[in-house]
C-alpha positions in Angstrom: -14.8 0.9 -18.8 -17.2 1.5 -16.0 -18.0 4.8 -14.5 -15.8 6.4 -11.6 -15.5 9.6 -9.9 -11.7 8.5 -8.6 -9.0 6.1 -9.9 -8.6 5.3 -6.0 -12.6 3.9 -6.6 -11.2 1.2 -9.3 -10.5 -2.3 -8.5 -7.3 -3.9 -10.1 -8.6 -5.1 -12.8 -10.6 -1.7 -13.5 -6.7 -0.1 -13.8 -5.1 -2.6 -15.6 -7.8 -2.3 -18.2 -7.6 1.4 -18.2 -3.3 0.8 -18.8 -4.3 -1.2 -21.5 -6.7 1.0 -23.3 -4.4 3.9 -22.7 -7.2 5.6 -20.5 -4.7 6.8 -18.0 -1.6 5.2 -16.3 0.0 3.6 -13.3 1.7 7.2 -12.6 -1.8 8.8 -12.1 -3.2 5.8 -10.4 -0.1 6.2 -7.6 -0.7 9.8 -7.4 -3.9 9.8 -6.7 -3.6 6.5 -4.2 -0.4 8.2 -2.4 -2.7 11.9 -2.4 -5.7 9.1 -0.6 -3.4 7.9 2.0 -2.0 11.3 2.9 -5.8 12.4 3.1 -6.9 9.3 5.4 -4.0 9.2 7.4 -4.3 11.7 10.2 -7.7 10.5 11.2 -7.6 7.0 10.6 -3.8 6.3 11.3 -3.4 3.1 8.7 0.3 3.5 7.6 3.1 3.6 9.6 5.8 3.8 6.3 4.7 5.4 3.1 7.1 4.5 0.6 5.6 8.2 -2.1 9.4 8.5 -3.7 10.1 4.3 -4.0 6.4 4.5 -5.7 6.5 7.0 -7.8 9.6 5.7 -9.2 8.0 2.1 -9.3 4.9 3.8 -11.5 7.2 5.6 -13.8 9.3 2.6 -14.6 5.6 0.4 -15.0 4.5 2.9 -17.4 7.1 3.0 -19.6 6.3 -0.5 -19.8 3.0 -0.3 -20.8 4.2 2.2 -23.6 6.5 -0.3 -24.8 3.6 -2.9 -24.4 5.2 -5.1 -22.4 3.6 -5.0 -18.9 5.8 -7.3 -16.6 3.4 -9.1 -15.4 -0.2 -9.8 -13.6 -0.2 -6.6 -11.3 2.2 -4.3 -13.3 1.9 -0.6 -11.6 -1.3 -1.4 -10.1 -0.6 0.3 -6.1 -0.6 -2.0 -3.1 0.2 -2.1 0.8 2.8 -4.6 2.4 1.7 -4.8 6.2 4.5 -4.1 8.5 5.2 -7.4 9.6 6.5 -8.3 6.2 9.8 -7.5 4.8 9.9 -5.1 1.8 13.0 -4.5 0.7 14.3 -0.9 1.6 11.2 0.0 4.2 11.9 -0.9 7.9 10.0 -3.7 9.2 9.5 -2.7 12.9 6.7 -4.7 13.4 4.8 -2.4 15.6 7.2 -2.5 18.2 9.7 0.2 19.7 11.8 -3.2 20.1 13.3 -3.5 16.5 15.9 -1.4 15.7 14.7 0.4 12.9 18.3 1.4 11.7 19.1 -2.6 11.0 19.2 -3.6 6.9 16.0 -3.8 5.4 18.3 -5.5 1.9 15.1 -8.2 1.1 11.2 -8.8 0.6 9.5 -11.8 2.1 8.5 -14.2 -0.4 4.9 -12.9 -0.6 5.8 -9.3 -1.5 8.9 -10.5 -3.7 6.4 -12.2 -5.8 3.9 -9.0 -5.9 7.5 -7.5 -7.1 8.1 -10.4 -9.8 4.7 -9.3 -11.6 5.0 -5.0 -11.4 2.5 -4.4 -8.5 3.8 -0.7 -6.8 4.2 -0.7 -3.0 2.8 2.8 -1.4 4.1 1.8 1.6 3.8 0.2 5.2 0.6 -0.3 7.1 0.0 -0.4 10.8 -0.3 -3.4 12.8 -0.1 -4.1 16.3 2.6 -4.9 18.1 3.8 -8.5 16.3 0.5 -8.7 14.8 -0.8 -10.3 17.6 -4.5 -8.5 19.0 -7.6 -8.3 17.7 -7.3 -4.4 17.7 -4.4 -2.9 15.8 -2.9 -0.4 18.5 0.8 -0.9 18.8 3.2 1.6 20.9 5.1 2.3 17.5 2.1 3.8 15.7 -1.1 4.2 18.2 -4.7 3.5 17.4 -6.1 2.6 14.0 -9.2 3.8 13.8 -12.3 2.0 11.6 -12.8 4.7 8.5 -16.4 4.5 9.0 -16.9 4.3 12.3 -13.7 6.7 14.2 -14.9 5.4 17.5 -14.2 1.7 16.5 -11.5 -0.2 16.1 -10.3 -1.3 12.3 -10.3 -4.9 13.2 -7.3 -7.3 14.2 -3.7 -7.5 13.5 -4.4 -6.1 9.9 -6.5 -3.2 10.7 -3.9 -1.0 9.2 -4.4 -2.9 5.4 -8.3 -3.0 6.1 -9.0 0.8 7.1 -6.4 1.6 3.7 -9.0 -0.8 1.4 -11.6 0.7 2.9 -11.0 4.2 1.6 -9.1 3.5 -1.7 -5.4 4.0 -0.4 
């Protein structure tokens, strides 16, 4: 295992090694993503949905499987981000638009996200995007600005802007 000051510094592979050698587990590796995200959030703006209660509950069940030894599959309990103009299933998908009714059934994931589902990975939550993903600055009137975590006075990039500035700081 290498060195590391944070679990939210490890790559996916660095945490599903450290499942498997028992060095700590998917529950810790939420926490301390969720505890990141909260952190980043009022500056940089990158979720508009975190999902702390689904997750936790997610890494609980994940590690329990790694107890048992029998990890689901590929990503199991490692944390991830759905962007929000995919469906996860329970999370409004509003698309960064005050035009979707954010009160409608939210009863499926898209295929992408179903398969991250299939093989353990946690979802922390919903990132920004702008509105329909469509500029190359994610500002949306749902959420605002999302800002660049290095640079506040520039922009995180295009429609996934929300997903980069989250990478970018270990949420």
């Amino acid at each position: 295992m290498t060195e590391f000051t944070e679990l939210t510094d490890l790559t996916a592979v660095q945490l599903l090694d450290g499942y498997r050698g028992g060095e700590f587990g998917p529950v810790a590796a939420v926490r301390a993503a969720l505890a990141r995200a909260e952190e980043i959030q009022p500056e940089v703006n990158a979720f508009v949905r975190l999902t702390a209660e689904e997750a936790l509950e997610q890494a609980a069940a994940s590690e329990e499987r790694w107890r048992r030894g029998e990890p689901r599959g590929l990503l199991d309990g490692v944390p991830v981000t759905v962007k929000d103009i995919l469906l996860l299933r329970g999370a409004p998908t509003l698309k960064g638009s005050l035009t979707v009714d954010p009160a409608g059934r939210w009863d499926e994931d898209a295929p992408s996200v179903a398969r991250l589902r299939e093989h353990g990975a946690v979802f922390l939550g919903k990132t920004t995007t702008p509105e329909f993903g469509w500029k190359g600055v994610t500002d949306s009137p749902l959420s605002g600005v999302t800002r660049n975590p290095h640079d506040p006075a520039r922009t995180a990039g295009g429609s996934s802007g929300g997903a980069a500035a989250a990478v970018a700081l270990g949420a």
